[in-house]
Every structure is written in C-alpha cells, then in structure tokens.
C-alpha positions in Angstrom: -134.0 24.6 -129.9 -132.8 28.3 -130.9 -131.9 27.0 -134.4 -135.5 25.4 -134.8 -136.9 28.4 -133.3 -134.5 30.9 -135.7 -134.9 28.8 -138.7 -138.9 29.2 -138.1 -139.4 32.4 -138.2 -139.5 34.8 -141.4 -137.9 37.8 -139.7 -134.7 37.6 -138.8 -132.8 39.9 -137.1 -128.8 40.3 -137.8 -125.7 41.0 -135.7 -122.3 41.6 -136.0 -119.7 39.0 -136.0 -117.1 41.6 -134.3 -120.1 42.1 -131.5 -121.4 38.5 -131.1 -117.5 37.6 -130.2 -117.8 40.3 -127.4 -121.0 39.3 -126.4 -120.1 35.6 -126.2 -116.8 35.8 -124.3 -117.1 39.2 -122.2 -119.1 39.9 -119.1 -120.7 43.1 -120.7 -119.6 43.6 -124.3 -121.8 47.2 -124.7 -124.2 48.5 -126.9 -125.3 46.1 -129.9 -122.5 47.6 -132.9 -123.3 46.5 -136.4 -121.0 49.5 -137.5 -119.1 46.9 -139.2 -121.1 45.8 -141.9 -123.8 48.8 -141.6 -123.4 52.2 -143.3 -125.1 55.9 -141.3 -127.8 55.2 -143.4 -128.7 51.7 -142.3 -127.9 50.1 -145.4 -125.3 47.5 -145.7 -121.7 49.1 -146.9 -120.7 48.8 -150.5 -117.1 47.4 -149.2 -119.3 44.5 -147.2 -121.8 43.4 -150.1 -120.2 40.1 -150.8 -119.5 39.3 -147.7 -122.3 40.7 -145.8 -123.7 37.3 -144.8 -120.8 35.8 -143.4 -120.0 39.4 -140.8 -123.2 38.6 -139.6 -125.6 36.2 -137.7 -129.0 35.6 -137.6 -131.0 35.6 -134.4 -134.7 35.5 -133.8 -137.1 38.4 -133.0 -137.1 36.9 -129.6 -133.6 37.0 -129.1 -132.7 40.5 -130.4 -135.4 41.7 -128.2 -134.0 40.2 -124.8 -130.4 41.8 -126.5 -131.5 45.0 -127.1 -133.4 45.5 -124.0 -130.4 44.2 -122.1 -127.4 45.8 -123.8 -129.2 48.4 -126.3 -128.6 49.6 -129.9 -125.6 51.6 -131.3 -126.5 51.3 -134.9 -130.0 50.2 -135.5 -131.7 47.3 -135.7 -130.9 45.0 -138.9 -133.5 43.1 -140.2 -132.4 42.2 -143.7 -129.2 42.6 -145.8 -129.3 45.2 -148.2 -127.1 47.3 -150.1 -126.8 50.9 -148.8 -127.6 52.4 -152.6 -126.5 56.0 -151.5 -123.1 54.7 -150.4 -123.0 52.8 -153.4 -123.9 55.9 -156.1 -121.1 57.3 -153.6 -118.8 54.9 -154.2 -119.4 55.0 -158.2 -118.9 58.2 -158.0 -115.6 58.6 -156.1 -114.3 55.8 -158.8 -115.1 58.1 -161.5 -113.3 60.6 -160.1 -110.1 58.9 -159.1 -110.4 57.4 -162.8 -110.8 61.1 -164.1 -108.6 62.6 -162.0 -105.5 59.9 -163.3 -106.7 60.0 -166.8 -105.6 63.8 -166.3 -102.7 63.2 -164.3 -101.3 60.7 -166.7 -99.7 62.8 -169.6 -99.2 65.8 -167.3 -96.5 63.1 -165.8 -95.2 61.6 -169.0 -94.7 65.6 -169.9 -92.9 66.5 -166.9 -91.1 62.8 -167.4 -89.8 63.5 -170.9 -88.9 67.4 -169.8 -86.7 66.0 -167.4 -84.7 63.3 -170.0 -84.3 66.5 -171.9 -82.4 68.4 -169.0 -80.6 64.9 -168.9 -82.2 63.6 -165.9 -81.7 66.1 -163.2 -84.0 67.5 -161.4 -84.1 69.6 -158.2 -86.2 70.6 -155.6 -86.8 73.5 -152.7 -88.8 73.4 -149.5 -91.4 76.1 -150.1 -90.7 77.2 -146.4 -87.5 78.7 -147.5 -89.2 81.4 -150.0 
C-alpha cells in the first residue's frame, strides 16, 4: 500500500540511503541527514549528480511528515533532485585552477629536472629549521 500510495503522488520527498539504513535497523537513528547527497545550499552535490537517485529514496508527503515530526531535520527537506549550480560553478572553477596551476608547474619541473642532469644527478637538501 505505501508504494501505491508513493507512486500516486506527484511530490515526493527524498532521503538518504546512509539514514534510511539507520532508521530501518536502529531504535532511534537521529535527526533526518541527507548531508550525503545534499550540499549547504540544498542543492544536490556535483560529486553525487549521477548517482543522486540511487543514495536516495522516495517517500510520500505523508510519510516524511510523520519522520520529521518524530525524528526532525538536519539538512532540509528534499523534494526534488537537483544539481547544487553554485557548487557546480565551484567545482569548474577549482578544475580550472588545478589545470592552471599544473600547466605552470609543468616546465618549472622539467627545468629544475634538466638542471639537475646537468649537475649529474645530485641533488641535496636542508631542513629550513636549521637556518
């Protein structure tokens, strides 16, 4: 009967995988935690877009309010699964720096690595705590 009833209605609300485990084989498994899949923002996390759908379940409006009122909310209330798009312009822009940041540290190494066939391979090093 809860799958007629969930498959019936047109909102749906999500939960956690990591938290519907705890709720189905602890006494009291604490707040409602969709932290998993969810970003601060309430969006889902760029890392957890593919897979989004299969971290979470579905329950009905009926269900999540009997949940919520029982065990409350750590991380908001999911209702669909969207990508967070500040985390994502985040994420872009983090690549773009690792990718600038090797593209720079690149021939600065194959400098210091052709310097160092020059002195014929040796090279030596100090702890800075004995200056």
């Amino acid at each position: 009967q809860a799958l007629v009833e969930a498959n019936q209605s047109l909102v749906k609300y999500y939960v956690s995988l990591p938290w519907w485990v705890k709720f189905n084989y602890m006494a009291e498994p604490g707040p409602i935690d969709n932290s998993s899949v969810l970003c601060v923002h309430g969006g889902i996390l760029p890392r957890r877009l593919h897979t989004a759908d299969k971290l979470c379940t579905a329950i009905t409006p009926a269900a999540w309010k009997i949940l919520h009122e029982r065990f409350g909310n750590s991380s908001g209330a999911v209702t669909s699964l969207k990508p967070c798009q500040v985390c994502i312009n985040a994420a872009r822009m983090e690549e773009r720096q690792k990718q600038f940041e090797r593209a720079e540290f690149q021939p600065l190494h194959e400098q210091e690595s052709s310097a160092e066939e020059e002195r014929g391979g040796e090279s030596f090093l100090l702890v800075r705590s004995w200056f």
